[in-house]
C-alpha positions as a Python dict, from the first residue, in 0.01 Angstrom:
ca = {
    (1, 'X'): (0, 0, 0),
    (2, 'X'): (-303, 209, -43),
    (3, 'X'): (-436, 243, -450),
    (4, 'X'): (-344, 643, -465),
    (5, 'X'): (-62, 730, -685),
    (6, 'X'): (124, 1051, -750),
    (7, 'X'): (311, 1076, -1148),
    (8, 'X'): (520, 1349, -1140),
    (9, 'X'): (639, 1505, -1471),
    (10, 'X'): (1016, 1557, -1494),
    (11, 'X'): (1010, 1819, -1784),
    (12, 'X'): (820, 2052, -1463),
    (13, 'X'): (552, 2217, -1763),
    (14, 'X'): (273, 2330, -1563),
    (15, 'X'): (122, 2541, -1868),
    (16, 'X'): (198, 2400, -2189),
    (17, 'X'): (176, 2676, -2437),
    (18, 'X'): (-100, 2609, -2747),
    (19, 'X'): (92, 2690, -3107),
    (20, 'X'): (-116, 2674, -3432),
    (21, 'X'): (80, 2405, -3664),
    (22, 'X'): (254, 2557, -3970),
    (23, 'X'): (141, 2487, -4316),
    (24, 'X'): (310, 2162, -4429),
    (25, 'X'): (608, 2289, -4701),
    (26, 'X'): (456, 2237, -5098),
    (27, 'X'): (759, 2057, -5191),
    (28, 'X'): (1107, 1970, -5059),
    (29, 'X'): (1308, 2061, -5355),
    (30, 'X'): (1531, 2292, -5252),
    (31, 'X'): (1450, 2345, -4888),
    (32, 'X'): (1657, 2343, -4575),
    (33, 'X'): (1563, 2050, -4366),
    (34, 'X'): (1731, 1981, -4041),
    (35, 'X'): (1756, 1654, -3855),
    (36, 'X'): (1771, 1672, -3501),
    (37, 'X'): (1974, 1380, -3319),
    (38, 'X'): (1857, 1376, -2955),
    (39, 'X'): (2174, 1177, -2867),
    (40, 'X'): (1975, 882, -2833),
    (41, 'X'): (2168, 490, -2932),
    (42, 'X'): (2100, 425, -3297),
    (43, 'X'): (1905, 764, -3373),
    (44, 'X'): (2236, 913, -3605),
    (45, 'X'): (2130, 539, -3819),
    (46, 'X'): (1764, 616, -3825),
    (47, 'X'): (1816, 988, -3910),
    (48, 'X'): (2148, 869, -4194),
    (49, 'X'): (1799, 693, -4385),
    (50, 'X'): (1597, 1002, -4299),
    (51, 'X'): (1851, 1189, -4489),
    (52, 'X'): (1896, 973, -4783),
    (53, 'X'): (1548, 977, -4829),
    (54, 'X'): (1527, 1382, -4797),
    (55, 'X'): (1813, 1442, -5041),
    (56, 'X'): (1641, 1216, -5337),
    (57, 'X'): (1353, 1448, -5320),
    (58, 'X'): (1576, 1739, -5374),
    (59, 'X'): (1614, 1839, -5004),
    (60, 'X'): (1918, 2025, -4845),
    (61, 'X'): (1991, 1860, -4536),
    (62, 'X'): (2192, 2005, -4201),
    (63, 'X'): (2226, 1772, -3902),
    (64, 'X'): (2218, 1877, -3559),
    (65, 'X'): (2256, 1665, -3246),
    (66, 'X'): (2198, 1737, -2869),
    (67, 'X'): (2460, 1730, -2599),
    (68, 'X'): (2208, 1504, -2428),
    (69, 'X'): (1846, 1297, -2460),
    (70, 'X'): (1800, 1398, -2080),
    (71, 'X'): (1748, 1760, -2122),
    (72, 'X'): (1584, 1949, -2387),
    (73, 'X'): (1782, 2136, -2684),
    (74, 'X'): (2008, 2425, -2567),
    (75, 'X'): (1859, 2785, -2661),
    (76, 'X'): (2162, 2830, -2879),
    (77, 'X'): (2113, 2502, -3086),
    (78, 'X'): (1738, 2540, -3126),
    (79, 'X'): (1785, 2926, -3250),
    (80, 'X'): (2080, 2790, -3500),
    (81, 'X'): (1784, 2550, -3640),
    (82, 'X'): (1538, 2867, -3642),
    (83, 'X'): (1770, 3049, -3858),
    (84, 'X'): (1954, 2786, -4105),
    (85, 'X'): (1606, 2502, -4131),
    (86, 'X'): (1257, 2540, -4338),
    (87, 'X'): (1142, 2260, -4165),
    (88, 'X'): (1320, 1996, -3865),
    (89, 'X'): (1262, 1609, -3768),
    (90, 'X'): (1370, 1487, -3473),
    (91, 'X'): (1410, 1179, -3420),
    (92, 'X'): (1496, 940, -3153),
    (93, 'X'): (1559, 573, -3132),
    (94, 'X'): (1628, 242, -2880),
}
């Protein structure tokens, strides 16, 4: 077995585009926050606390969840979270 190794990256990004962050949101009260489920085992519990959490700061809260952990979000799904969310966490757990 010689030492040379080839990783190959499954998500097939050759170019990964550079995007200056947002500003961080002032205050939760009354924003839109979504919580994305990746459709991982136990990630609807983690994100169930993340929500608690978000609504006793005065958060509004819309869940979303992907049709699968193996593939990234669906165009549709990620433009849905565009339009209705201020802000999204996504969240994944094992």
């Amino acid at each position: 077995m010689s030492g040379q190794r080839t990783v190959l990256d499954p998500t097939s990004e050759r170019n990964l585009p550079i995007r200056k962050r947002l500003p961080r949101l002032e205050t939760l009260e009354g924003k839109t926050i979504g919580l994305l489920d990746i459709s991982k085992a136990r990630g609807d519990i983690f994100l169930g606390q993340v929500e608690t959490r978000l609504r006793e700061r005065g958060a509004n809260v819309e869940r979303f969840r992907k049709p699968t952990f193996a593939k990234p979000a669906p165009e549709d799904l990620r433009q849905q979270i565009t339009v209705q969310c201020e802000a999204v966490v996504e969240a994944l757990a094992d």
